[in-house]
C-alpha positions in Angstrom: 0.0 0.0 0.0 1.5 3.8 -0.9 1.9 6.2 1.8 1.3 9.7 1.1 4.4 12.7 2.3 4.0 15.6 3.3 6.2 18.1 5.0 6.0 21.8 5.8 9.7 22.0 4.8 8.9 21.8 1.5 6.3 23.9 -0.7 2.5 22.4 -0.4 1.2 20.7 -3.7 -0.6 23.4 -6.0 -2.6 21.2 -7.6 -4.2 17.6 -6.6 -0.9 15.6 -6.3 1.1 14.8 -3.3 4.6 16.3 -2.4 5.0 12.8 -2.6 4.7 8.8 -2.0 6.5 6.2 -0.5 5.6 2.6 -1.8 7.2 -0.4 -0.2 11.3 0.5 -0.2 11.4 3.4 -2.9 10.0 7.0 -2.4 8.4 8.7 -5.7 8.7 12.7 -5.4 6.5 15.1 -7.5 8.3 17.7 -9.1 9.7 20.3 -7.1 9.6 23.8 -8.2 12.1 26.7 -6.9 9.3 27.8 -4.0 9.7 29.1 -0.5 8.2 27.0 1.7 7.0 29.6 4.1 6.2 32.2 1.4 4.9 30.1 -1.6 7.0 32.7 -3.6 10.2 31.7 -6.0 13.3 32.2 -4.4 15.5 36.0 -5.9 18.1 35.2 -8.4 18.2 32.8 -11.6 18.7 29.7 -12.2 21.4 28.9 -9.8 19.3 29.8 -6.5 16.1 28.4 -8.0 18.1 25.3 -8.7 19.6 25.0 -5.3 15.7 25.8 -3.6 14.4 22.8 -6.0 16.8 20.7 -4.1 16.4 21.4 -1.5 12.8 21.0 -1.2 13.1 17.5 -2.8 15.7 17.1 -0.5 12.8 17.5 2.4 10.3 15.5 0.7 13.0 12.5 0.8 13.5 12.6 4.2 10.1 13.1 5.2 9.6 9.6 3.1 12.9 8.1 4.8 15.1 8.4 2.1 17.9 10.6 1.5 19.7 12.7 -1.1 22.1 10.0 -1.2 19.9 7.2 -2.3 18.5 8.8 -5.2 18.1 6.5 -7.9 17.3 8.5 -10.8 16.5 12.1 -11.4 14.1 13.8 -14.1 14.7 17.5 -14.8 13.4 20.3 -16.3 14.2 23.4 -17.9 12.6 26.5 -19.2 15.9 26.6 -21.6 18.5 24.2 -21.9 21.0 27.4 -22.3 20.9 27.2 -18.7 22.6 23.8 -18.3 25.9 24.2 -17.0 24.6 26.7 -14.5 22.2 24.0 -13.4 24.5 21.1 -13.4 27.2 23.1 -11.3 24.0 23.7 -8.6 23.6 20.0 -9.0 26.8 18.4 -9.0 26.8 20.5 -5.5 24.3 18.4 -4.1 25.0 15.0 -5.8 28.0 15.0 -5.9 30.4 13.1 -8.6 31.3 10.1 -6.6 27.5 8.0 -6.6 25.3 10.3 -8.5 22.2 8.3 -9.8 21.1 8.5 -13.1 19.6 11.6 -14.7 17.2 13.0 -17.6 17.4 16.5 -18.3 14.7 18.1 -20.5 14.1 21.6 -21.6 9.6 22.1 -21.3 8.0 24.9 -23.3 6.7 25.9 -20.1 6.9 25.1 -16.4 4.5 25.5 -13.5 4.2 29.5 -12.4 7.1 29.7 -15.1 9.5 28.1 -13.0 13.2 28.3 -14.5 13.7 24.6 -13.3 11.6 21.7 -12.0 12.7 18.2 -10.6 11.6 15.3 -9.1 13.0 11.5 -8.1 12.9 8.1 -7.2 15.1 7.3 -4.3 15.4 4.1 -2.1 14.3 4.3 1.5 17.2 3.0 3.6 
């Protein structure tokens, strides 16, 4: 049976979805947009600081379903323009790190949620 997450240290669904769901050993996040959890507004800057607040709010979701940055599986990304790449990836290889990242797709959408510069989500196993 799936159990629903939710945590206030990530932004609250805008749409009828949850943050995310745990299912026997994996956790399954939704997308996470650059949003302040407290505020419900994007982060100031570009794509750097709205990557590193997409992150991070995954990064809360994880826990919240006992997994952890580190046991990220795979990774789907999203950006508004693909010009913004290496920007992103330095944000990323940040968190991730080069030693056991997991696998990754990186897309460029016509559009994202509120007009988001970036959007991710994962699959992680709970430890």
């Amino acid at each position: 049976m799936k159990t629903l997450i939710h945590t206030d240290l990530a932004p609250a669904a805008i749409g009828p979805y949850a943050q995310g769901v745990a299912f026997q050993n994996l956790t399954f996040t939704s997308g996470q947009l650059p949003l302040d959890p407290k505020t419900m507004a994007f982060v100031e800057g570009g794509i750097k600081e709205q990557t590193y607040q997409s992150l991070m709010n995954l990064k809360a979701v994880l826990e919240e379903g006992g997994a952890t940055i580190d046991s990220v599986i795979k990774t789907t990304c999203f950006l508004s323009d693909m010009a913004n790449f290496a920007a992103f990836n330095e944000v990323y290889t940040e968190v991730f790190g080069t030693e056991n990242p997991p696998s990754r797709s990186c897309i460029e959408a016509a559009r994202l949620p509120k007009d988001a510069l970036v959007e991710v989500e994962a699959i992680a196993f709970i430890n």
